[in-house]
KEKE-3310 file (N, C-alpha, C; in steps of 0.2 Angstrom, whole numbers, plus 5000, padded with zeros to 4 digits):
npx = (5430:5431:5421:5410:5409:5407:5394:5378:5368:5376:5385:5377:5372:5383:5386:5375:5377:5389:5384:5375:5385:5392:5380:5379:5389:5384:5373:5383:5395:5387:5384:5394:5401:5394:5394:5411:5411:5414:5414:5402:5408:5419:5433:5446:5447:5436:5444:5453:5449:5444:5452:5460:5449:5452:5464:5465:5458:5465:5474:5470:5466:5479:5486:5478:5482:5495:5496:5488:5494:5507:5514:5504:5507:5516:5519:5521:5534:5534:5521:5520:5520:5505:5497:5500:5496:5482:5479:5480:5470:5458:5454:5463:5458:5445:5440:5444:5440:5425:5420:5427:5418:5405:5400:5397:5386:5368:5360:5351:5357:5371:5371:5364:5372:5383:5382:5386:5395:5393:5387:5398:5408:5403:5403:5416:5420:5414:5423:5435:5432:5431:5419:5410:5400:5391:5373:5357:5349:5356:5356:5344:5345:5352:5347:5333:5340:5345:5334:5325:5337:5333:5321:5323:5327:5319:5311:5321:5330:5334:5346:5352:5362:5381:5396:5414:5419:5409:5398:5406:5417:5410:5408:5420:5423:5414:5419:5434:5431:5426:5435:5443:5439:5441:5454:5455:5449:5461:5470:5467:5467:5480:5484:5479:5462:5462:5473:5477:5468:5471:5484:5481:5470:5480:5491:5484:5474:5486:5489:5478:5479:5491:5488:5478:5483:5490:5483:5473:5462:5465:5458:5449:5443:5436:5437:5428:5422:5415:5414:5425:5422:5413:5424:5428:5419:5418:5430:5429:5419:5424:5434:5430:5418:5427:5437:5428:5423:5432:5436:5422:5423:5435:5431:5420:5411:5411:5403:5392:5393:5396:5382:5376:5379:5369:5363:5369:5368:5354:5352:5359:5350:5340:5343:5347:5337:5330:5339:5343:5338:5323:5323:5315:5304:5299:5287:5293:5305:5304:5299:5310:5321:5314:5315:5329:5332:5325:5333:5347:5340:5337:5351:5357:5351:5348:5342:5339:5347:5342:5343:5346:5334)
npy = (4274:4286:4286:4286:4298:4306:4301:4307:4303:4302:4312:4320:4315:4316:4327:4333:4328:4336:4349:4346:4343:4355:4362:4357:4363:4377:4376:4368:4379:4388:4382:4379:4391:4396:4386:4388:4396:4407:4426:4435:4442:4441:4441:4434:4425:4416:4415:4407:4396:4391:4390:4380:4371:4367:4364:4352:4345:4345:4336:4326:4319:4321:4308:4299:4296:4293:4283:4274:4274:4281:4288:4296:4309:4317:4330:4336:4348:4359:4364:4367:4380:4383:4375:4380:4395:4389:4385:4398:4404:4395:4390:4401:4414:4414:4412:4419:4434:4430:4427:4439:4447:4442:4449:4460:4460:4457:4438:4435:4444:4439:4425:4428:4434:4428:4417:4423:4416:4408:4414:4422:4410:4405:4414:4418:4404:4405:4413:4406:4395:4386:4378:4382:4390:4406:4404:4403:4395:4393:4405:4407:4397:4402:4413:4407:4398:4411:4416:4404:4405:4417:4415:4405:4413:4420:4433:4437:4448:4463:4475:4488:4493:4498:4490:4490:4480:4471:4469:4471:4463:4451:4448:4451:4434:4428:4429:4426:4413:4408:4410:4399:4387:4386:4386:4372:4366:4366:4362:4350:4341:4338:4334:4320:4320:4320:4320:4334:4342:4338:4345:4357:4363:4361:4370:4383:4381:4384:4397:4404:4402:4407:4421:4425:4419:4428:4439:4435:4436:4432:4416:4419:4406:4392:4377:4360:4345:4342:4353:4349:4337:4344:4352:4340:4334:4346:4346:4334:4333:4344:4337:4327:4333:4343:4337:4329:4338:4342:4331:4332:4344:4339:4332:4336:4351:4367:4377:4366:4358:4371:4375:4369:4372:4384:4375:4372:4384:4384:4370:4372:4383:4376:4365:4369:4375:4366:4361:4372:4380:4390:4395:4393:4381:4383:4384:4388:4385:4374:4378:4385:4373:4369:4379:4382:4366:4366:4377:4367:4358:4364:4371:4358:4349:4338:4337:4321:4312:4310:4295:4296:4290)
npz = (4707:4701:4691:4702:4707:4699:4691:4690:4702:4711:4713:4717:4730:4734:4738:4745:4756:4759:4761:4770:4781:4782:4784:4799:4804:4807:4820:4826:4831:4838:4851:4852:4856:4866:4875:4878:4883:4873:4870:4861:4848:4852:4841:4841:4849:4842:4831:4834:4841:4827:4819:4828:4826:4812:4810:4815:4809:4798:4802:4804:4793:4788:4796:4794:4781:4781:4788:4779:4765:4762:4754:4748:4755:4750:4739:4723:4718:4711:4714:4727:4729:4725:4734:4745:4743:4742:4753:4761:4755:4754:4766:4779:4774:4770:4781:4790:4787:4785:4801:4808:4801:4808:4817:4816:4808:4800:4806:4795:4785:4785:4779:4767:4759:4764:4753:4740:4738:4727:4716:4713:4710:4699:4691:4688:4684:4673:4664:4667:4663:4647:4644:4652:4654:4658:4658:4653:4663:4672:4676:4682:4694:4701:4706:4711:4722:4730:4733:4740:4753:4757:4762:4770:4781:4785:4794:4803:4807:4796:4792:4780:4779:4776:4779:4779:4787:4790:4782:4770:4772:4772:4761:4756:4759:4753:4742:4742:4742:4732:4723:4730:4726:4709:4713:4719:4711:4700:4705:4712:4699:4697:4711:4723:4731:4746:4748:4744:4752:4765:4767:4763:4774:4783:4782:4781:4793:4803:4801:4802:4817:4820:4818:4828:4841:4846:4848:4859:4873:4891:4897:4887:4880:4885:4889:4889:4895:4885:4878:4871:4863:4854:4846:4842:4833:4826:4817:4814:4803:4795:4788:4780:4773:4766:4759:4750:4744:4737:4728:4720:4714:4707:4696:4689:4683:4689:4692:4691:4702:4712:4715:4725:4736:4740:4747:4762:4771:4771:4779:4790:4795:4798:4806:4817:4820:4828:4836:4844:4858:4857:4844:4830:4821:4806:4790:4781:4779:4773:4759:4756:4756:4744:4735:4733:4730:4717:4709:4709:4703:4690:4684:4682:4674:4661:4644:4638:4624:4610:4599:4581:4569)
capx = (5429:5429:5413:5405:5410:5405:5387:5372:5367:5382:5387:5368:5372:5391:5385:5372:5379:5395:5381:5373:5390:5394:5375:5377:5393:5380:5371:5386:5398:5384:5385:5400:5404:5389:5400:5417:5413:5419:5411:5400:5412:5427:5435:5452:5445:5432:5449:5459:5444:5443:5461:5461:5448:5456:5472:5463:5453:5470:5481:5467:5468:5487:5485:5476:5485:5501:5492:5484:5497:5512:5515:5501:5508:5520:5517:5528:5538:5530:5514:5519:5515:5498:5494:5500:5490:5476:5475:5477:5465:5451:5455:5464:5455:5438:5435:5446:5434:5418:5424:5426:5410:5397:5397:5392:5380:5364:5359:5350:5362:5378:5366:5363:5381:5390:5381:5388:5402:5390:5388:5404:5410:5399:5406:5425:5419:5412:5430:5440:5434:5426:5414:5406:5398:5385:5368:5348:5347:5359:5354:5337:5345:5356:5341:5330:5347:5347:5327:5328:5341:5330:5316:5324:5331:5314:5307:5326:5331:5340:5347:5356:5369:5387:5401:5420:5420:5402:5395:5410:5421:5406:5407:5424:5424:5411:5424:5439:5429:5424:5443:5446:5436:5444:5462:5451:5446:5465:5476:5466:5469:5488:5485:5473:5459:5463:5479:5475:5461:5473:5488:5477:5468:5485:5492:5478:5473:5493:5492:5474:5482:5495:5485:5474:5483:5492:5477:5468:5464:5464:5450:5442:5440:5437:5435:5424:5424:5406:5417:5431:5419:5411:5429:5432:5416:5419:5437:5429:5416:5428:5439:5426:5417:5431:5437:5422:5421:5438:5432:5418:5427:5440:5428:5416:5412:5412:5395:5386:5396:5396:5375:5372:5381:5363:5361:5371:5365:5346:5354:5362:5345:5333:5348:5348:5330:5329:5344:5345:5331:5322:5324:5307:5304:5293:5284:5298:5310:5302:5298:5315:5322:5309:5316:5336:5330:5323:5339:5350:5339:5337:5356:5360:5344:5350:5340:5342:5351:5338:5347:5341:5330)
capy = (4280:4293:4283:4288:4306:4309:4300:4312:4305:4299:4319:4324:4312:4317:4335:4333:4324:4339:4353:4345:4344:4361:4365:4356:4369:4382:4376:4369:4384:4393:4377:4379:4399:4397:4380:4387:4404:4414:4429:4437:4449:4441:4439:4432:4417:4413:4412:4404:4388:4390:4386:4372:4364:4366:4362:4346:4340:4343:4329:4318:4317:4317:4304:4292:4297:4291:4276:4268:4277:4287:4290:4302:4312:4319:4335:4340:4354:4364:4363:4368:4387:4385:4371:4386:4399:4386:4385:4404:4405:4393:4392:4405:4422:4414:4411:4428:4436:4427:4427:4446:4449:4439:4454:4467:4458:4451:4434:4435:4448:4433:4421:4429:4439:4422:4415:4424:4416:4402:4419:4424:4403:4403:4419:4414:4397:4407:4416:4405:4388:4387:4374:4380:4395:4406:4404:4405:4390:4393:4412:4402:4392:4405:4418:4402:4399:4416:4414:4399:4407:4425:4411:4400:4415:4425:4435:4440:4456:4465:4482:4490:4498:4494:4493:4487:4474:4469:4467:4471:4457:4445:4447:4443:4426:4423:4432:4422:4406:4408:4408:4393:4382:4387:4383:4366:4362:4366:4359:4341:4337:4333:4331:4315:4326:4320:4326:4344:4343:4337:4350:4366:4362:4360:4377:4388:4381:4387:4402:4407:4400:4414:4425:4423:4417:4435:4446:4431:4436:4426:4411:4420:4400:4389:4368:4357:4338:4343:4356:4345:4331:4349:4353:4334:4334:4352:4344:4326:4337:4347:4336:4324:4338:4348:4331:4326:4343:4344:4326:4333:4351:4337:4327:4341:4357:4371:4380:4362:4358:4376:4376:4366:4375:4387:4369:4372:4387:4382:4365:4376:4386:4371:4361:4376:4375:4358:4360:4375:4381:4397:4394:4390:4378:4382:4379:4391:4379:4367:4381:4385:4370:4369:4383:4380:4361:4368:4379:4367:4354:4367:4369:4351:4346:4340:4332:4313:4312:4305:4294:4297:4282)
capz = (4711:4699:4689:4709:4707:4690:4690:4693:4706:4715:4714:4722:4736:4741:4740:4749:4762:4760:4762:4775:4786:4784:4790:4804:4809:4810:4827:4833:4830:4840:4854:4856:4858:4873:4879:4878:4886:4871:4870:4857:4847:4852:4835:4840:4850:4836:4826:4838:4840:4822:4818:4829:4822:4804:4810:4819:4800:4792:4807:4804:4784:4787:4799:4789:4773:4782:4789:4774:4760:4763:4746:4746:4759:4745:4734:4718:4722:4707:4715:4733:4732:4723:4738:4750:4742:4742:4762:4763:4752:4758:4776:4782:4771:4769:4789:4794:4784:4791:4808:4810:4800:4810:4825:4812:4801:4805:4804:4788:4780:4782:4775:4761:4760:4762:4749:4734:4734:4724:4711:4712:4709:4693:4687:4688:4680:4667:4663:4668:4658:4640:4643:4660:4654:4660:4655:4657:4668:4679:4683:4685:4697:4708:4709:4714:4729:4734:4737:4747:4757:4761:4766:4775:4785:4783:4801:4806:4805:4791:4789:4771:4781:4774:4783:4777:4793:4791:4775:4766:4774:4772:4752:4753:4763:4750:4735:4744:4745:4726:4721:4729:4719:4705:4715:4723:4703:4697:4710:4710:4692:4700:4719:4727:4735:4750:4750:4744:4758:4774:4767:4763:4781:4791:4780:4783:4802:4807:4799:4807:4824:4823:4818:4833:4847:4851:4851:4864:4879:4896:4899:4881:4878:4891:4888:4896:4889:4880:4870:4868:4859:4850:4843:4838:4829:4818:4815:4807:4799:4789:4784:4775:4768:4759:4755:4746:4739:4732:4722:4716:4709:4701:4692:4686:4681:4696:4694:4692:4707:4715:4716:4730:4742:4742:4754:4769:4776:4774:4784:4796:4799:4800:4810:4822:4825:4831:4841:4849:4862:4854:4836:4828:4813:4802:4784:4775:4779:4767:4755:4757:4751:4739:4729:4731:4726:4710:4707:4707:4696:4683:4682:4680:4671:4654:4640:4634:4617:4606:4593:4576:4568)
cpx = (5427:5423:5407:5405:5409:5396:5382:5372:5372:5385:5381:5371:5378:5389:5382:5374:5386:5389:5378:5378:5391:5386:5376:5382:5390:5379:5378:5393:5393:5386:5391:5403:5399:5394:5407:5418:5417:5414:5409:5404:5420:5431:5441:5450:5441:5441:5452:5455:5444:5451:5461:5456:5448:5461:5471:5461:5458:5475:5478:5468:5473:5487:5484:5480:5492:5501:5490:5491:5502:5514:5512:5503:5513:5519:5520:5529:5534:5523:5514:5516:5508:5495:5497:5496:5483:5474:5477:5472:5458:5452:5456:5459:5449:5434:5440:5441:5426:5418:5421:5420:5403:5398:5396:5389:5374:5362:5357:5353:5370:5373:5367:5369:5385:5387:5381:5393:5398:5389:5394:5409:5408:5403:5412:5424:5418:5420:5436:5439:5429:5422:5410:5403:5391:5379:5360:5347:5352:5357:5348:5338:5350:5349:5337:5334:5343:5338:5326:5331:5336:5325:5317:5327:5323:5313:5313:5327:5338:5340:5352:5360:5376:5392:5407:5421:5414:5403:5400:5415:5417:5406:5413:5424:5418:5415:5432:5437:5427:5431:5447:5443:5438:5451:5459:5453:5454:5468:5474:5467:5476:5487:5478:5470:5461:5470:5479:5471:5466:5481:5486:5474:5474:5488:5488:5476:5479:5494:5486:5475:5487:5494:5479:5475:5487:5489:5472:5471:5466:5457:5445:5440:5442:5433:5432:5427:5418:5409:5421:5426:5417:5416:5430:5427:5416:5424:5433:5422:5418:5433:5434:5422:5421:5433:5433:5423:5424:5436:5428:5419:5431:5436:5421:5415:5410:5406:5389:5386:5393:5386:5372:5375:5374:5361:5362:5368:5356:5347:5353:5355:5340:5338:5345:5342:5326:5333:5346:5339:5330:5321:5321:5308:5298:5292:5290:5302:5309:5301:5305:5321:5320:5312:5326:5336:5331:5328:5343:5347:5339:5346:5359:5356:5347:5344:5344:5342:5346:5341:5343:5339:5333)
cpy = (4286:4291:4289:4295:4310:4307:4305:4310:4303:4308:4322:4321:4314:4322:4337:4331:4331:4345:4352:4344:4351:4366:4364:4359:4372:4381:4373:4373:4386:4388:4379:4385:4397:4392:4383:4394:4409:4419:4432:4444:4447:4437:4434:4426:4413:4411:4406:4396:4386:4387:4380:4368:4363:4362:4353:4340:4339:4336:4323:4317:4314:4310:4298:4291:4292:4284:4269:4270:4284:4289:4295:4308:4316:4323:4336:4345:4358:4366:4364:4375:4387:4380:4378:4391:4396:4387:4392:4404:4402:4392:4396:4412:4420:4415:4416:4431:4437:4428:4434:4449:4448:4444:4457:4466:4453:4444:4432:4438:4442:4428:4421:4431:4431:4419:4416:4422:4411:4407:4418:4415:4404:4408:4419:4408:4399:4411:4414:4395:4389:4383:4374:4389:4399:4405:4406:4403:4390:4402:4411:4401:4397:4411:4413:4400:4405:4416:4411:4401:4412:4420:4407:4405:4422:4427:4437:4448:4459:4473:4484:4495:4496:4497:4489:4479:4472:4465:4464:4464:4449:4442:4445:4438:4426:4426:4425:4414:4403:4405:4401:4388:4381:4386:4376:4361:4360:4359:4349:4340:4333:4332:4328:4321:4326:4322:4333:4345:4345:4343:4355:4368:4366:4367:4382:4388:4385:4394:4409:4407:4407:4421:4429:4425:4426:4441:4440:4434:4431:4424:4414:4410:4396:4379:4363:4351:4339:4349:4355:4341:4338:4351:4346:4333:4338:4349:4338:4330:4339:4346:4330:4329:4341:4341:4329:4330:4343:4338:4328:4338:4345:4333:4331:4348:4361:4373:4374:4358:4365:4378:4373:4367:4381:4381:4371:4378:4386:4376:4368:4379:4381:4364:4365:4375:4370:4357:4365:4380:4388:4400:4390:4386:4379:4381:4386:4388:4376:4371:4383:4381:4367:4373:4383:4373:4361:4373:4374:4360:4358:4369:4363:4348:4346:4336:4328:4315:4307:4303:4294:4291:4280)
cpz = (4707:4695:4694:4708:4699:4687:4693:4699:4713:4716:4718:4728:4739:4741:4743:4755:4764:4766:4768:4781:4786:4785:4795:4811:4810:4818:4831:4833:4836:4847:4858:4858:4865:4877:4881:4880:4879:4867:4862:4854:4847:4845:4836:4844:4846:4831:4827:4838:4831:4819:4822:4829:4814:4805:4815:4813:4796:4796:4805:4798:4784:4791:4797:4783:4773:4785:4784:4767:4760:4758:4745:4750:4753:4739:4728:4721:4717:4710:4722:4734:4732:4730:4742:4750:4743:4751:4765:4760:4757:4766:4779:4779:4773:4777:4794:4791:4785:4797:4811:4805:4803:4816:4822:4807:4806:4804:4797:4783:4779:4779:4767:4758:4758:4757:4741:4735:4728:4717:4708:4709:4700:4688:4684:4683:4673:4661:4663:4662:4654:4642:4652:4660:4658:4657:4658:4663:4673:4684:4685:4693:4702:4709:4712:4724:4734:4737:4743:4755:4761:4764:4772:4784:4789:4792:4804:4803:4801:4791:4782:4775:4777:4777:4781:4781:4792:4787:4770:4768:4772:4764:4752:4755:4761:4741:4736:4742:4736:4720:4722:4726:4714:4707:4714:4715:4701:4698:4710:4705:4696:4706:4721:4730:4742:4753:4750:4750:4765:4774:4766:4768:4785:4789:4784:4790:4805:4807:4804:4814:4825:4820:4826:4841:4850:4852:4857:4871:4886:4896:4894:4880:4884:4890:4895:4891:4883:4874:4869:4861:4853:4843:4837:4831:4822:4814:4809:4800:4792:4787:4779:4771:4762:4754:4749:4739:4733:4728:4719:4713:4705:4695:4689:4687:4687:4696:4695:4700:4714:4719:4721:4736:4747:4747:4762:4773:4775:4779:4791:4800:4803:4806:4816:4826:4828:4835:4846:4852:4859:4847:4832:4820:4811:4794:4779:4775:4773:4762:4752:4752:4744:4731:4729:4727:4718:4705:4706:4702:4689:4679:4680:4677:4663:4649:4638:4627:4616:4600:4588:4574:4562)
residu = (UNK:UNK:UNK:UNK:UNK:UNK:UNK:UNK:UNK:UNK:UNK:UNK:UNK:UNK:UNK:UNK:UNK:UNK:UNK:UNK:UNK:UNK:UNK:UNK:UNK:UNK:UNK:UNK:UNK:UNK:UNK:UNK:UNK:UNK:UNK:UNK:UNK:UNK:UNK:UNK:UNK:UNK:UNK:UNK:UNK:UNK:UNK:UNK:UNK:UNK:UNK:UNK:UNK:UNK:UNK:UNK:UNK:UNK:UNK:UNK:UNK:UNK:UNK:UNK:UNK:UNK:UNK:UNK:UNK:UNK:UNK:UNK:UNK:UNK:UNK:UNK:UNK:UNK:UNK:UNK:UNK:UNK:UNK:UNK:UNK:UNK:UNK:UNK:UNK:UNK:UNK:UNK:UNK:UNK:UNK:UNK:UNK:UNK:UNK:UNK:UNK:UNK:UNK:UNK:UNK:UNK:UNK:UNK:UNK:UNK:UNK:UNK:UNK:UNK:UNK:UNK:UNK:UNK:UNK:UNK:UNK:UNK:UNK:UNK:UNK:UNK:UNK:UNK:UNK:UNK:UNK:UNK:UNK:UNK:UNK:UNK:UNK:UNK:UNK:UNK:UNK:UNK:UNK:UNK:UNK:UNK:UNK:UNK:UNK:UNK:UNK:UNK:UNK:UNK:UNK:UNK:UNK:UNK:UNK:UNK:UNK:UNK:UNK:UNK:UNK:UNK:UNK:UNK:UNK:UNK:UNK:UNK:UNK:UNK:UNK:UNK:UNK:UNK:UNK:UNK:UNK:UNK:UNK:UNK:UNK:UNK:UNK:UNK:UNK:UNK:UNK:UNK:UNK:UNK:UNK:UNK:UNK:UNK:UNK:UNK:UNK:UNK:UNK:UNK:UNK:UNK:UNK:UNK:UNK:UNK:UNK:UNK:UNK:UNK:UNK:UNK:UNK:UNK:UNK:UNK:UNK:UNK:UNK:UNK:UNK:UNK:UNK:UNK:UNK:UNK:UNK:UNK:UNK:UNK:UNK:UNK:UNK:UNK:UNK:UNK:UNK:UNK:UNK:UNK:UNK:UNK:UNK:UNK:UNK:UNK:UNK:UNK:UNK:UNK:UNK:UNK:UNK:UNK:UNK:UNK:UNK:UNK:UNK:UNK:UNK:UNK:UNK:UNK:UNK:UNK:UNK:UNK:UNK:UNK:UNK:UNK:UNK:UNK:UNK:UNK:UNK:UNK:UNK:UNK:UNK:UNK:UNK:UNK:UNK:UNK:UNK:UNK:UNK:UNK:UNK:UNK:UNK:UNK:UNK:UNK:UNK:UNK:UNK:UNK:UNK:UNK:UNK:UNK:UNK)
# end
């Protein structure tokens, strides 16, 4: 297993497959706020769905974990606050943050907003480990990203206004989100990823949950079975994804790792315009991909060691 999480192209393939799960919350996040009646603005319902389907990804992990391996269900005690700090951190901060910043940003400005935490990852990596420096190719390869991203999002409308709850919220829950990477990387060296995953989940969901539920109004969320399956689905979504993820931070370096997150919102967008009436596909999509692509092969592109003759 760690061979699969350490091979080039076994690491392109689970990341792909991570980034392509957390595009396809994009369309059905939006799916579901239209299904489940909960209004445009209303932050503490967006929490309140959003904690249960954290707190859904994390039963399932447990679930299994307790099923197949009850031994893994068990943390050292030295290591319980940084797993608690972990699921403030990536669950709770990064998607209170989000949350309340997507009614005062516009689609192309979280895009681009949420996508420095992929800067901000690389930067930390550069500071926090010796041999994950920054360099040419990878500022190649995050300005390439940030491209991508302005393309994939191109013809919406932006303004350079800045507001603390906007913009400023959207930088941290991609500042928060940066930090946990650097928890993600630490914390697996000693906890199976899927354990870190199904207890940073069930943490973080509870905490957003009571955060949530005592600013919710009446009928702000309203279930049908179409948005039950909606829920089940973000749930299996993101407990395979983080899982994945956290393997792939245990078993290599954070920026060569961190670089193919530029994926998920171009997924999200070309997901979106396939799936939800109104939301046109067009030829920057493919350019789009085009230039996050070539970001992150130019970060992970190494030369073959020629032996000498």
């Amino acid at each position: 297993m760690k061979t699969l999480f350490q091979n080039k192209w076994g690491v392109t393939v689970f990341a792909i497959i991570c980034t392509l799960l957390w595009g396809s919350a994009f369309p059905v996040i939006k799916i579901s706020n239209s299904e489940l009646q909960i209004a445009q603005g209303d932050t503490a319902a967006q929490l309140v769905f959003a904690g249960m389907r954290f707190l859904l990804a994390g039963l399932i992990l447990l679930f299994f974990l307790f099923l197949t391996n009850r031994s893994l269900l068990k943390v050292k005690r030295s290591k319980l606050f940084l797993l608690f700090l972990l699921g403030i951190v990536q669950t709770t901060g990064v998607y209170y943050f989000f949350y309340v910043s997507l009614s005062n940003v516009t689609g192309m400005e979280g895009a681009i907003l949420s996508s420095s935490e992929i800067f901000l990852a690389m930067i930390l990596a550069h500071f926090y480990y010796k041999n994950d420096n920054m360099n040419w190719k990878k500022t190649v390869g995050i300005i390439a990203g940030f491209a991508g991203i302005v393309l994939a999002n191109w013809g919406q409308n932006v303004q350079f206004d800045f507001q603390l709850t906007g913009e400023g919220f959207m930088i941290l829950s991609g500042l928060t989100s940066a930090i946990a990477v650097i928890l993600t990387k630490e914390l697996a060296t000693d906890i199976p990823p899927l354990t870190l995953t199904a207890w940073q989940l069930t943490i973080g969901a509870i905490i957003l949950l009571l955060i949530g539920f005592p600013q919710i109004g009446e009928n702000a969320i309203v279930f049908t079975p179409f948005g039950l399956g909606l829920l089940i689905y973000s749930a299996v979504l993101s407990s395979v994804a983080f899982a994945l993820w956290a393997a792939l931070l245990k078993y290599n370096k954070a920026s060569e790792v961190s670089i193919y997150k530029f994926l998920a919102p171009v997924f999200g967008t070309i997901l979106s315009a396939w799936f939800i009436p109104g939301e046109g596909f067009n030829l920057m999509f493919i350019m789009a991909i085009g230039f996050v692509a070539f970001g992150i092969i130019i970060i992970n592109y190494t030369k073959k060691q020629t032996s000498p003759p």
